[in-house]
N, C-alpha and C positions, 0 to 999 in steps of 0.2 A: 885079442884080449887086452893086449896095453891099450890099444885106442877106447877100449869101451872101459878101463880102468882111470884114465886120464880124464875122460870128456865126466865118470861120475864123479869125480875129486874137482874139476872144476865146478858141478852142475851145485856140489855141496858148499860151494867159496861164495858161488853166488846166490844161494839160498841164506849162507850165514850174512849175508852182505846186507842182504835183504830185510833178514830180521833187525839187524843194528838198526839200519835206517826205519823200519814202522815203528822200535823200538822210543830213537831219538824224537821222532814227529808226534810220539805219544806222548812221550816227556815235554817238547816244544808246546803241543795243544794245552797240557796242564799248565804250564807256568804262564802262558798267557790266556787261560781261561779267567773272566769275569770273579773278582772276590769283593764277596759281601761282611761287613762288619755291623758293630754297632745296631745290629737290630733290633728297637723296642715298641712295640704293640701297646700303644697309652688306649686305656680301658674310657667308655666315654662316661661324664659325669652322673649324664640319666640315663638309665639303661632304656635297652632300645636304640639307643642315639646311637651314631658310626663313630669306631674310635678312630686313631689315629696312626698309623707305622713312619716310622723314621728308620734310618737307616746310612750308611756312606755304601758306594759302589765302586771300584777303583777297576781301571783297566789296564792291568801290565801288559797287555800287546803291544802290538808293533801297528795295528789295524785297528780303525774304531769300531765301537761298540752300539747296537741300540738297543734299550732297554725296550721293549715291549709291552711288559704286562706282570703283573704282581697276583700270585693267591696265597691267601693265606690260610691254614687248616682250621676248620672248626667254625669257619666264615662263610656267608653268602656269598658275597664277591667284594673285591679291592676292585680301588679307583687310582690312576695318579691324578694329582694337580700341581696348580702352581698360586702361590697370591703374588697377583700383581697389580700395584696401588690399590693394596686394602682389597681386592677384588679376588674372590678363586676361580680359577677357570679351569677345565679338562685340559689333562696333558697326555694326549694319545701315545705317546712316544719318547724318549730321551736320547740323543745320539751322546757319546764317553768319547773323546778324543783319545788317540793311544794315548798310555801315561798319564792320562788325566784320572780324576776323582771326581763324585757326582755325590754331595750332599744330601739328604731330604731328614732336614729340619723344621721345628716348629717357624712359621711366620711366612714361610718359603716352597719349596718342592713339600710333597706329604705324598701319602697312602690314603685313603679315606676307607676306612672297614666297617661291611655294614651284615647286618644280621649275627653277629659276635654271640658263639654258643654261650649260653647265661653257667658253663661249669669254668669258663674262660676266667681265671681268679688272678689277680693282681700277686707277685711274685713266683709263678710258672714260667714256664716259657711255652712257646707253640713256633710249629717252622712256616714260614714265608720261602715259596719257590718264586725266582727271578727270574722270568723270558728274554733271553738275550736272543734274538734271532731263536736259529735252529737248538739255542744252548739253553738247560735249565739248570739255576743253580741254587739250591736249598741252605738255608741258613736257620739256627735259631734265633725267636726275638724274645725279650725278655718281657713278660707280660707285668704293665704298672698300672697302678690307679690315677685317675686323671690329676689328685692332686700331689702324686707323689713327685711326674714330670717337670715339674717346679722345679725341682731340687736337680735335675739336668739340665738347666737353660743357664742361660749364659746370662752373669746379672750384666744388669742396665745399670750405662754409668751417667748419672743427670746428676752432673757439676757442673755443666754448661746451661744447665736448667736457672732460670731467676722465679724464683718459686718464694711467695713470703713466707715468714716464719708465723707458725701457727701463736704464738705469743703478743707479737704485735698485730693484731686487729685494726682495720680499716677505718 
């Protein structure tokens, strides 16, 4: 009877052992799982047209990251890209270095959204799910009108520009 009292009193240390640790790996998996910010859905000028998702990606692991694939609700399907020298090209994929951060800004990485439900109205939001590998992480983006996205870009600074003064004429 002590031995079968013993061996269940251990059987329950290593059971509790057990659960800390799925416990801790659960908590590990969350703090370095994939976060997404800044998400916003710029609505396209003429409808019909594909709008546009921006977003930042940060990876707090310790392991990198690839982005895979983008959907966004209420849409036919999302694209990534890239412009490169004025050009846009497909960008199947994006690898996050641990600790790093992945931008998609205007001018640069983007989303390309096409078939955009016509109920899809400029200050809503709607969620965008993130393909990291095996990992899917949902975010909300803030739905804008194509000319409100102005008013988030970052002004241009042309003081190194020699541009004549419209007063003096040629």
């Amino acid at each position: 009877m002590k031995r079968l009292l013993i061996a269940a009193s251990l059987g329950l240390v290593a059971l509790s052992a057990c659960h800390r640790d799925s416990e801790k790996a659960a908590e590990t998996a969350a703090a370095q799982a994939p976060v997404v910010t800044d998400a916003r859905l710029v609505l396209p000028a003429v409808a019909g047209r594909p709008g546009a998702l921006y977003f930042t990606a940060a990876n707090p692991g310790n392991a990198p990251l690839r982005l895979t694939g983008i959907a966004v609700a209420g849409t036919g399907k999302a694209e990534m890209h890239e412009t490169v020298g004025g050009a846009m090209k497909p960008l199947p994929q994006l690898d996050i270095a641990a600790g790093d951060v992945a931008r998609f800004e205007p001018g640069a990485r983007h989303v390309m959204v096409f078939d955009i439900a016509p109920a899809t109205r400029a200050g809503g939001t709607i969620e965008a799910t993130f393909r990291f590998g095996d990992r899917a992480v949902t975010a909300p983006a803030r739905v804008q009108a194509a000319g409100d996205a102005m008013a988030d870009a970052p002004a241009m600074d042309m003081s190194h520009m020699d541009m004549p003064h419209p007063d003096h004429a040629h």
